[in-house]
C-alpha positions in Angstrom: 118.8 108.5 102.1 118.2 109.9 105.8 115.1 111.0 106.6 114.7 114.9 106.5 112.3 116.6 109.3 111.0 120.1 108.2 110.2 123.0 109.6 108.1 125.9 108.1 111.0 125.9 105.9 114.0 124.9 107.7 115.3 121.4 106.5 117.8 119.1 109.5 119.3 116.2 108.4 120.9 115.6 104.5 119.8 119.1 103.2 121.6 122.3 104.5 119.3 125.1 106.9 117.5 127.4 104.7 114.9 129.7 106.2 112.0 131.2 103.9 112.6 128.8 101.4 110.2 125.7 100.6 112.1 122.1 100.8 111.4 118.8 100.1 113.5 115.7 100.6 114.8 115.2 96.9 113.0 110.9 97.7 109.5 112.4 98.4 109.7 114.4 94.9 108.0 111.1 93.4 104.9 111.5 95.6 101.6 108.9 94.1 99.9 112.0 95.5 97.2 109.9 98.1 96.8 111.8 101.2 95.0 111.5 104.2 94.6 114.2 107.3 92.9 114.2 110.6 91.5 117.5 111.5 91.8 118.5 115.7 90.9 121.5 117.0 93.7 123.7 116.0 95.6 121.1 114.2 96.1 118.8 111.1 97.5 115.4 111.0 97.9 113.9 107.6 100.2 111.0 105.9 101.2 111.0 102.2 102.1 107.6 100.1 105.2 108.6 97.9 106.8 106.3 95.9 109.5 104.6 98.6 107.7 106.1 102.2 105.3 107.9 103.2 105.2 111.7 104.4 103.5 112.5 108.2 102.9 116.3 108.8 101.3 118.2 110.9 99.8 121.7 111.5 100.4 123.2 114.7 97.4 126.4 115.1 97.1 125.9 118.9 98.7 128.9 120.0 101.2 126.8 121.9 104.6 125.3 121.8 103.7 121.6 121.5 106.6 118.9 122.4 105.5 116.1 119.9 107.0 112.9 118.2 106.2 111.6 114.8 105.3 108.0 114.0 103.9 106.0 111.2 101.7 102.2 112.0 101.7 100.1 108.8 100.6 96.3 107.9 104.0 95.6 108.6 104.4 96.7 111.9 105.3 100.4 113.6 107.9 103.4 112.9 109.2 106.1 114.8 111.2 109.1 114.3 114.7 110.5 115.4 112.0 111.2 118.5 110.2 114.3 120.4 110.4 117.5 118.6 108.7 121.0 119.1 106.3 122.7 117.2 106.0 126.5 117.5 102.6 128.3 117.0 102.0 128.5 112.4 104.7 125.7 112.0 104.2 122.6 109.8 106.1 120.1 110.8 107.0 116.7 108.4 108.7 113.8 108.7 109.4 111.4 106.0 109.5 107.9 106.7 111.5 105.9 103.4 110.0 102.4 104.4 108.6 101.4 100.9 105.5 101.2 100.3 102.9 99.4 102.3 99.6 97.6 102.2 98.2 100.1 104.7 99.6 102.6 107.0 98.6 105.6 108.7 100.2 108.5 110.0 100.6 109.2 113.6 102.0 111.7 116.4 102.3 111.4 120.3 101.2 115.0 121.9 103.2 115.2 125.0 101.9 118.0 127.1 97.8 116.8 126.2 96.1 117.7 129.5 98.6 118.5 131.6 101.4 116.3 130.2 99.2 113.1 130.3 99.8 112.3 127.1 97.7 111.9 123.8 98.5 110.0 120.4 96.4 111.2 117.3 96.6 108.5 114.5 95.2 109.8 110.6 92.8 106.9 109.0 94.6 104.4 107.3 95.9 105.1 103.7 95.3 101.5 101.5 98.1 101.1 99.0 
């Protein structure tokens, strides 16, 4: 299966566009359930073990349109997305990485307009399988 990016609703990639409705990626249905988020000013990170992947999401409350790209570091090595996205003010955003599951891994995203366009990366604490 394709991974599916979401958001607030609004489903691109093997699922048709739906707004107002809630969708998940008919793989991350099997979720273990562990979860672990990183709390920012204004924003949540957090990573999900499911039963093939894991699930990175985030919470954008910064008031701002944020241009961001997801990624996911594991014990075997890193994973990126179908690259930068933007995140409107209220959005979540997810991205579901179908890599099996892992010793370790950790969600991540890569803020690129931090100070100025600079650059930022926030990583979640690692999630032990």
């Amino acid at each position: 299966m394709a991974p599916v990016r979401t958001y607030l609703g609004v489903a691109i990639g093997t699922l048709s566009l739906l707004l107002g409705a809630s969708i998940t990626a008919p793989a991350a249905s099997a979720a273990t359930g562990q979860k672990k988020c990183g709390a920012w000013v204004y924003s949540t990170l957090c990573v999900k073990e499911l039963s093939d992947g894991y699930q990175v999401s985030y919470y954008n409350d910064t008031g701002q349109i944020q241009h961001l790209d997801f990624n996911l570091n594991c014990s075997s090595g890193r994973y990126g997305d179908d690259g930068a996205f933007t995140s409107y003010p209220g959005w979540t955003s997810y991205y579901y990485f179908q890599v099996g599951v892992k010793t370790w891994c950790q969600g991540g995203m890569y803020d690129y307009d931090f100070a100025g366009g600079s650059g930022l990366w926030l990583w979640t604490n690692p999630l032990y399988h």
